[in-house]
N, C-alpha and C positions, 0 to 999 in steps of 0.2 A: 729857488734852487734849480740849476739846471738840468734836463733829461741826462740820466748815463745812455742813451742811445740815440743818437739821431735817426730821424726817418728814415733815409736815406739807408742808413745799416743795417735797420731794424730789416726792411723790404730785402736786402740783396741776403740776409741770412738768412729768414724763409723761402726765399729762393731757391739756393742750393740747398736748403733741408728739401725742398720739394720736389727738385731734381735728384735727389742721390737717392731717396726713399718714396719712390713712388708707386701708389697701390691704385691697382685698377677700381674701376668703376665696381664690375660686375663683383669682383675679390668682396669687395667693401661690402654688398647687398648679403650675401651668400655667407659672413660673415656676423652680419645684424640677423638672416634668418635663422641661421646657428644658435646665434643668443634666444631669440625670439622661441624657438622647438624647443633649446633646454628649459626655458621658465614655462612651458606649458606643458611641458613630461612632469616636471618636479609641481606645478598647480595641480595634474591629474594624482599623483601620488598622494598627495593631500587630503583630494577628496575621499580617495578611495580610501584612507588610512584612517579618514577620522569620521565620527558615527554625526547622526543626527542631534544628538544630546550632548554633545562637546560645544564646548565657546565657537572652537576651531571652524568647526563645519558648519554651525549656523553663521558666524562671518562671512565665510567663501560666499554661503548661497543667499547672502543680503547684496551683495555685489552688485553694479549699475551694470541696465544693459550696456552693451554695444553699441555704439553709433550708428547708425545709416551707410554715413561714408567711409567709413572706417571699415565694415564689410565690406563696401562694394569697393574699396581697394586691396583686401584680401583675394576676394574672385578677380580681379584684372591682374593679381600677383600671381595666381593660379594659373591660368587663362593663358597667360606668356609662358609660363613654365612648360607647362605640355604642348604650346607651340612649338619650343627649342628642344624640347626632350630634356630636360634641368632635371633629373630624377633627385636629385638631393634637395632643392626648390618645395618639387614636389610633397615629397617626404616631409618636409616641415609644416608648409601649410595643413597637409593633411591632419599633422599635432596638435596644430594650431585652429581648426575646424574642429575637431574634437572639446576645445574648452570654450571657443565663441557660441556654439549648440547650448551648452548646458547654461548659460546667461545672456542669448538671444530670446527677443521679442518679437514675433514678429507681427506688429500691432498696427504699424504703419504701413500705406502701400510701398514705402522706396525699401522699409525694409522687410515686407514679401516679395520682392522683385532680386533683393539682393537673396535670398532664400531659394527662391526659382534655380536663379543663376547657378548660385553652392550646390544645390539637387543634383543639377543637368550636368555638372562638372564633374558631380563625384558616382555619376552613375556611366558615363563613357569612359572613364577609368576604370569602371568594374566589372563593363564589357570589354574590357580591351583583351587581347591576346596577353596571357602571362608570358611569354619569353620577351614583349612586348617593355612591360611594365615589371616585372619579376614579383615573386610571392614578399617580399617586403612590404612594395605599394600597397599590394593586393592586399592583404593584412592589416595596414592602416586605414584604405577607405573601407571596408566593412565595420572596422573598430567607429569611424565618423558617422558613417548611416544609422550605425546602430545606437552612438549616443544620440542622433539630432532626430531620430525616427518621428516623436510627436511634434518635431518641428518643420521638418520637411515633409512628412505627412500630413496633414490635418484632419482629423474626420476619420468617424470609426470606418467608414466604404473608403477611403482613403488608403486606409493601414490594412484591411482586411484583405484590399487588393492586392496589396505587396508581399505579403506574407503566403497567402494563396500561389502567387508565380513563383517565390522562392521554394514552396514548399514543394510543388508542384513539377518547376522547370529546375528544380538544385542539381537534379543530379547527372545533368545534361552541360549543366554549364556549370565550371569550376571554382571563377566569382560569387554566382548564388550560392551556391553548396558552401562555401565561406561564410557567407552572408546568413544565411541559415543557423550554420551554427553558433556563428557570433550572437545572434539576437535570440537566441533558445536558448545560450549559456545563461547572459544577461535575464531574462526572464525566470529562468529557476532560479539564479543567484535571488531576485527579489524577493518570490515567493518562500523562498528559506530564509530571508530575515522577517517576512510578517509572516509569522509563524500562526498566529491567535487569530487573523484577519485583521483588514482595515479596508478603508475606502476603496483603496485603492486596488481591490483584488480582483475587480472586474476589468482591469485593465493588464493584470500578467496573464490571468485565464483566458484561453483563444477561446474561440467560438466553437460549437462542435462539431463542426467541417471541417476548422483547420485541424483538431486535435484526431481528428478520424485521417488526415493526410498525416501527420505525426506519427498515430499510431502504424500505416501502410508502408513507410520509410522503416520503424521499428523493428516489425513484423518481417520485413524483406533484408534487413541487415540480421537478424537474429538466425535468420533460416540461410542464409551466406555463412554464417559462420557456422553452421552446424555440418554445412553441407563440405565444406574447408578440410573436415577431418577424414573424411574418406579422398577428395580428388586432391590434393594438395601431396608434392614430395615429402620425403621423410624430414629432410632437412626442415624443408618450409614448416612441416609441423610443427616441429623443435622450438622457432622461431614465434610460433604462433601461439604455442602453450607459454612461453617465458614474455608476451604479451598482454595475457588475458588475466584476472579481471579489468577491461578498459570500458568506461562507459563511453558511449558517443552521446553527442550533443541532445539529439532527440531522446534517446532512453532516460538522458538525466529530465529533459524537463517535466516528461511523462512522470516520473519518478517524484519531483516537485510539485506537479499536480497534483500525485493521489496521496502522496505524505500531506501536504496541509487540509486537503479532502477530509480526509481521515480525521488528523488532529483535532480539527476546528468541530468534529463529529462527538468524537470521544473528550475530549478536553474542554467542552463547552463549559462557559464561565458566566455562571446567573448573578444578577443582579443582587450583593448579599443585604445592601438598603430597601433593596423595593421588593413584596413579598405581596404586592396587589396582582390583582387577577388578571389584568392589563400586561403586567412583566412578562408572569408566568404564559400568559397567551403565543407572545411576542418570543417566549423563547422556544416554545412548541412550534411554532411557524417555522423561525431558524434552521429549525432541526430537522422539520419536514422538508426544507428548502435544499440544506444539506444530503439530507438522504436521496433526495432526487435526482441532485448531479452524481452522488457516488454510484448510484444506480446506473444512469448514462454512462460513466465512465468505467465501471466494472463490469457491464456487457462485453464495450468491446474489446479491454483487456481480455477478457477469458474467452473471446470470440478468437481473439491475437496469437495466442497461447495457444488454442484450440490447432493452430497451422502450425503454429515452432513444432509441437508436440508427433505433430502427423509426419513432416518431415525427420523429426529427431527420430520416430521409429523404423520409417525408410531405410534410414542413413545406418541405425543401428544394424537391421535386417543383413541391409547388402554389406557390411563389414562381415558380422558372422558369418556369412555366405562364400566370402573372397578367401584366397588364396596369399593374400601377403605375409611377407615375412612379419610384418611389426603389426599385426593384427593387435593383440594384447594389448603391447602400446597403446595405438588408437584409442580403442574401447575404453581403458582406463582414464588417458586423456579428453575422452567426450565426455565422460561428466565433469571437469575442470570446463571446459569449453562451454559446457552447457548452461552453469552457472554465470558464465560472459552475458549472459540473452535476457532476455526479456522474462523468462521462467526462475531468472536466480535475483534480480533487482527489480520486479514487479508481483510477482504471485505470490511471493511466501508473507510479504507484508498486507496484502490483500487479504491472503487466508487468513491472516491470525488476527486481522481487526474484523474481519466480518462475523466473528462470535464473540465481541461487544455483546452487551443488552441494548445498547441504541441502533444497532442494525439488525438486530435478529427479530424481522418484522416480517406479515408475512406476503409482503408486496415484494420487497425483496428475493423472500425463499421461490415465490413462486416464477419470477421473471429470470432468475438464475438457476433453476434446477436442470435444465437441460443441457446447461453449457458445465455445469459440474460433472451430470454425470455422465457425459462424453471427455472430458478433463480425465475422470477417477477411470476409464478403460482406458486412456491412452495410456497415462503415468504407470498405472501396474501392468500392462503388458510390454511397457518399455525396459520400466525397472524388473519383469522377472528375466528379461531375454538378457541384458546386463549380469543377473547374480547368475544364468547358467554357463557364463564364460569365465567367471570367478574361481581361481582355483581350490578354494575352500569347496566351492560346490559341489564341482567337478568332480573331485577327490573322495567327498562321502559315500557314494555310491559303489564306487571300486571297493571301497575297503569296508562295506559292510558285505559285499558278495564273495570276499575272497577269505581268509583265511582269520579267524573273527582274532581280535586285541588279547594280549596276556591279562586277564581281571574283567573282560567283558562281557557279560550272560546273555545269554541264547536267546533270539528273537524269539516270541512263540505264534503258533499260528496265527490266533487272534490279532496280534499287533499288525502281521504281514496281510491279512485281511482291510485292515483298518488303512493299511498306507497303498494299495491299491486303490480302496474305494476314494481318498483323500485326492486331491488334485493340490500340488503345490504351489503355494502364491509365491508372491514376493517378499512376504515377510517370513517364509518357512528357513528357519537357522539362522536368522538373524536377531539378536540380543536390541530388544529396549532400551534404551539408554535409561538410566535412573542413576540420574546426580542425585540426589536427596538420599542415597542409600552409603553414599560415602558419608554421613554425616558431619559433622563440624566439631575440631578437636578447640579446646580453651586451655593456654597453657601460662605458667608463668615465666619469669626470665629467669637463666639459668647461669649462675646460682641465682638466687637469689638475696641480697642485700636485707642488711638490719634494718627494721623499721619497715620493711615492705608490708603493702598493701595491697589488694587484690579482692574485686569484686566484677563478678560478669553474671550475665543471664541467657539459658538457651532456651528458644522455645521452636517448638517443630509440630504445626497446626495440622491437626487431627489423631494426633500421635496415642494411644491408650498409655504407655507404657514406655521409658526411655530406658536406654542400655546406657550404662558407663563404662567404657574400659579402661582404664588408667595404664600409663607407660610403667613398663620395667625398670625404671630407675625412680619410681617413686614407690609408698607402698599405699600397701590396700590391703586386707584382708582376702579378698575373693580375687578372680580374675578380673573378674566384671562385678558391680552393682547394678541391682534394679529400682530403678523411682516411677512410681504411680503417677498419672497424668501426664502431658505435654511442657511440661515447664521444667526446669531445674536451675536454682543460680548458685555458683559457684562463690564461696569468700575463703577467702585465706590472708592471715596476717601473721608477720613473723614479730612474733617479741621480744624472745630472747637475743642477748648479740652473742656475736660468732668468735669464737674462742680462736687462738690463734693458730691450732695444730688441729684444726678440723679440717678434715679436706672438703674438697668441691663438692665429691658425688655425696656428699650425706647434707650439703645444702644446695642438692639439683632445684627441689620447687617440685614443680608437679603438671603435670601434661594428662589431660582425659580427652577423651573419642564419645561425643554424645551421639550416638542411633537412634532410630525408630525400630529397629529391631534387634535380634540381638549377634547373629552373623551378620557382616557387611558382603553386599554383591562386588560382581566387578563392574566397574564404572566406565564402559563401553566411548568410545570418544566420540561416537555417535552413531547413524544408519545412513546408508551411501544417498547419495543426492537425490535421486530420483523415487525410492521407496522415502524417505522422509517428508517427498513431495505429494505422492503418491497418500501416505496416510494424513497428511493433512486435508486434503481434499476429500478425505473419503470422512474424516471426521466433521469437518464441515457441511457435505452433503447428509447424515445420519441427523446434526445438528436442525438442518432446513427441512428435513422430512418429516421431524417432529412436527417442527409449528406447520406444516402442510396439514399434518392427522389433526391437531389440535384445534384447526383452522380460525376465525377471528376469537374479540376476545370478549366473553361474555358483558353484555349492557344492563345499565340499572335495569331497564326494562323487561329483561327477558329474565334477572333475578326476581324481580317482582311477580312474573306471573309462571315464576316455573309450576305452581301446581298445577296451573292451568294445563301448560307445557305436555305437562306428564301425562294428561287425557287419556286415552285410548280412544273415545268418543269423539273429540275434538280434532286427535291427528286422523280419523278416516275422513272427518269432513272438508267438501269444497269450502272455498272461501272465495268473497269480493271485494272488491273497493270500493265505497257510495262516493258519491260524486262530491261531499263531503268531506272525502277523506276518510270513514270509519271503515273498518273491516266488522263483514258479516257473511254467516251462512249461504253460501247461495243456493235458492230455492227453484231458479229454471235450470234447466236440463244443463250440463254440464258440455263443452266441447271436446274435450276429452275422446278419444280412443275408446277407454277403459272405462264408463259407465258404473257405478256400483250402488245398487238399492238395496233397501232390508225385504231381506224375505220373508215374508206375511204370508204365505198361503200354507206351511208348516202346520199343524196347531200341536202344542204340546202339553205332555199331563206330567206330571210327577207322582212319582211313585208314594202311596198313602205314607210309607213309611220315612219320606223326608219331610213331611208336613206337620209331624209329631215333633214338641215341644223335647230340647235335650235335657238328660234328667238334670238334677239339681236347681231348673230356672222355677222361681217364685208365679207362682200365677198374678197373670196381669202385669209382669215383665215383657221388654219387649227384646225378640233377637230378630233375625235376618231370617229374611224366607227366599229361596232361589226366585229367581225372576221368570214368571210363568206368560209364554209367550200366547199372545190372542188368537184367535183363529180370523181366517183374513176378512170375514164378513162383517163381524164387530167393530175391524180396526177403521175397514172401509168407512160405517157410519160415522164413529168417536170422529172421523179427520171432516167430514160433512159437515156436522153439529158443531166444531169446532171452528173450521176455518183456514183448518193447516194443512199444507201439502207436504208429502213425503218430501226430506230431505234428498239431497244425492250425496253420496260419498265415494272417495276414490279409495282405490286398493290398500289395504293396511301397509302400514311398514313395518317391513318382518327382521 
């Protein structure tokens, strides 16, 4: 059969097809990188999108490496690009280095050389001038660095070094400061999915160099922002209150830190198979291992804290002090601000896990009691200079000096006695919060349906006695009921059915108010920011000062020989260590200061009449006769004929 086209035809119609439609070279590339950046946005979506324990995501991450030369024609794609200035080029590969990272090897030398290359490329990119490269770029190569970090870094002094300059030189150069907080997001992101620990948590927790430049940066952006509320325009303030709460990159990952700290403290998960001595050892270790970094790293929090605090009083001081119109403002707006810091996403979670039972040690109390309680005088002299610009405050003292209230009785001397000598804190006229005083109402649905059923239980722990108050559209006898102990369960079931010309309200059901007592308070919506801070710290310092008085914790050993303990004899006497290791009396002279021997040169007699038998004792019973001291000549010889030298003793404890 012959061709429907001859050569000749076929050639002269791709011809003019090739002439009429003709696409450049460069179009054609620019076009494949197009495609090539979209399949690497939509592979990055993937990953991020699907967990470890999906088919999906262990798929992606079985995936073959990279080629050798298949990289090092990525870097010569690159290489040309920021020759020409190709920013779209750019742009792509940068996409495109973000997903070769995550399923490169670089195990070979052509593919460490092609890794070199990628480093060197995408670190003069991130020195580059941004008007240079624009915040686009800049945003993709830190996103690249930051996935290929253990690829392009090798080696814990590798990474340690990079992370050191970023942390270091960030805020000098606009790139690092990127790059910074690219790779601190990234790092808290991780530490918040292994929440319980894993292997791998030695490698999201910095060193505690970098995490002390973490906290420096922290520390100096938290005291920025406090400082913002006094020098900044009204305007800018307005702007800056409808800003905040914003975490910044370092505060989160500090935040990341002391949350899994914590957790992995408090939530520790024993072995519920192995109940050998080995497990238990092994988890005592953990624990001790965990307390030690929380230690490290709750110094210098409340070291951190210890400077927001100094400056937030400043800052408070010199408002009260000024003259501006929007005073009030401010003031009210510094504690919204305040809570921005490092004092409202790091210390209130600190506080309230550090009275655990597994931190309330007293290596802890005693390494942290100084930075508490310089903490507990900043917080209350902050928060009482705050409640006296409050108008509640304000206001009280006017109106108990002036013309007294219709229904309110007469100071008497006594009381105005008592509120002189009294100095007012920061919690003087401010209400406790006590949610538990609202108690919990159990109601059913209204009306209620034929056949309903209804059973519930309230229990309110420590309670002697519950109040019932039942709503006015059901009945009750009383206003209120009383039930003996902490418990009460409610049943109700409707049996009879409901007639047709019954109304609603005679099948409402029924609504009760269980209390712990039997008025309800008002349920305060809480205490201002800094007295809430303020009494937390101060209950945690009251907390570490116990176990300071209580000090370690009593030993088999020292229950065994408490009689001993108890001596009176024994606590005056010195003691030794034999070379043995035994402890014993020591019988040469004492280095001591304070010297203490029995005085023998006394002699003493007793009175005839305590030597006399007390009546009722049986003759030839035996009782107690006081202790009749020798005279010194006696004792002299008895220690001769003996062999024994006068003890030494130190001073009693009184």
């Amino acid at each position: 059969m012959p061709p429907l086209w001859k050569g000749s035809d076929l050639l002269e119609c791709e011809t003019c097809a090739f002439t009429e439609e003709t696409v450049a070279t460069g179009e054609v590339i620019n076009q494949l990188l197009h495609h090539v950046g979209a399949m690497c946005i939509h592979q990055l979506n993937l990953l991020a999108a699907s967990s470890n324990s999906l088919p999906l995501g262990a798929l992606l991450g079985k995936q073959h490496p990279i080629e050798a030369r298949h990289f090092s024609s990525i870097c010569d794609i690159m290489e040309k690009a920021m020759v020409n200035g190709d920013t779209c080029i750019i742009r792509c590969i940068l996409v495109v280095f973000q997903v070769v990272f995550r399923f490169s090897s670089p195990q070979s030398e052509q593919n460490r050389e092609s890794v070199r290359r990628a480093g060197l490329l995408l670190w003069q990119l991130l020195m580059a001038p941004i008007d240079h490269i624009g915040s686009e770029i800049q945003r993709e190569v830190c996103l690249a660095i930051s996935s290929g970090l253990n690829i392009l870094y090798q080696g814990e002094a590798e990474l340690n070094k990079l992370l050191k300059l970023v942390l270091t030189e960030g805020e000098r150069n606009g790139g690092l400061s990127q790059l910074r907080d690219v790779i601190l997001t990234n790092l808290a992101d991780q530490l918040q999915k292994n929440r319980f620990g894993s292997e791998e948590d030695d490698h999201y927790i910095l060193a505690d160099d970098l995490l002390h430049c973490i906290l420096k940066t922290v520390v100096r952006e938290s005291c920025l922002l406090v400082t913002k509320c006094q020098t900044v325009a009204r305007d800018d303030f307005q702007k800056l209150l409808s800003t905040v709460p914003v975490v910044s990159p370092s505060l989160r990952y500090l935040m990341a830190v002391q949350n899994h700290l914590l957790s992995n403290t408090i939530l520790i998960r024993s072995d519920e198979g192995d109940d050998s001595d080995s497990s238990l050892q092994g988890e005592t270790l953990k624990v001790q291992e965990l307390q030690s970094c929380i230690l490290s790293l709750a110094t210098k929090v409340l070291v951190g804290c210890d400077e927001v605090l100094e400056t937030l009083q400043q800052v408070t001081t010199a408002l009260i002090n000024s003259d501006i119109t929007d005073k009030e403002t401010r003031l009210r707006g510094l504690e919204q601000v305040t809570k921005a810091t490092m004092l409202g996403h790091l210390l209130p979670v600190l506080l309230t896990t550090l009275m655990h039972p597994n931190l309330q040690t007293l290596t802890l109390a005693d390494a942290l009691m100084p930075q508490l309680v310089q903490l507990v005088l900043y917080t209350s002299q902050t928060a009482l200079l705050l409640k006296t610009q409050s108008p509640l405050f304000t206001d009280e003292p006017q109106l108990m000096s002036g013309s007294l209230v219709q229904g309110a009785k007469p100071r008497s001397a006594e009381d105005k006695v008592l509120d002189e000598c009294e100095e007012p804190g920061f919690l003087t006229g401010l209400k406790i919060p006590a949610p538990w005083a609202a108690g919990k109402t159990v109601e059913t649905v209204h009306p209620v349906r034929d056949n309903y059923k209804f059973k519930e239980t309230v229990h309110i722990p420590g309670a002697r006695c519950l109040y019932l108050r039942f709503d006015s559209r059901c009945s009750s006898q009383y206003d209120y009921d009383k039930v003996e102990g902490d418990t009460v369960t409610f049943s109700f079931e409707m049996r009879s059915g409901r007639e047709h010309n019954t109304p609603d309200k005679a099948m409402w059901g029924f609504s009760c108010t269980v209390r712990a007592q039997e008025s309800s308070e008002d349920v305060s919506g809480g205490l201002p920011f800094l007295a809430d801070l303020a009494l937390g710290l101060s209950v945690l310092a009251c907390s570490m000062l116990r176990i300071l008085y209580n000090g370690p914790e009593v030993t088999k050993e020292e229950e065994a020989c408490h009689d001993l303990l108890c001596s009176k004899l024994l606590q005056r006497c010195q003691w030794q260590v034999e070379a043995n290791g035994a402890i014993s009396p020591a019988l040469t002279p004492s280095p001591s200061p304070l010297p203490l021997t029995i005085e023998e040169d006394q002699e003493f007699t007793y009175p005839a009449d305590m030597l006399i038998p007390p009546p009722g004792i049986m003759p030839g019973s035996y009782f107690d006769l006081p202790r009749i001291r020798l005279p010194p000549g006696i004792m002299g010889r008895l220690r001769e004929v003996s062999g024994r030298a006068r003890p030494q003793f130190r001073p009693s404890i009184k």
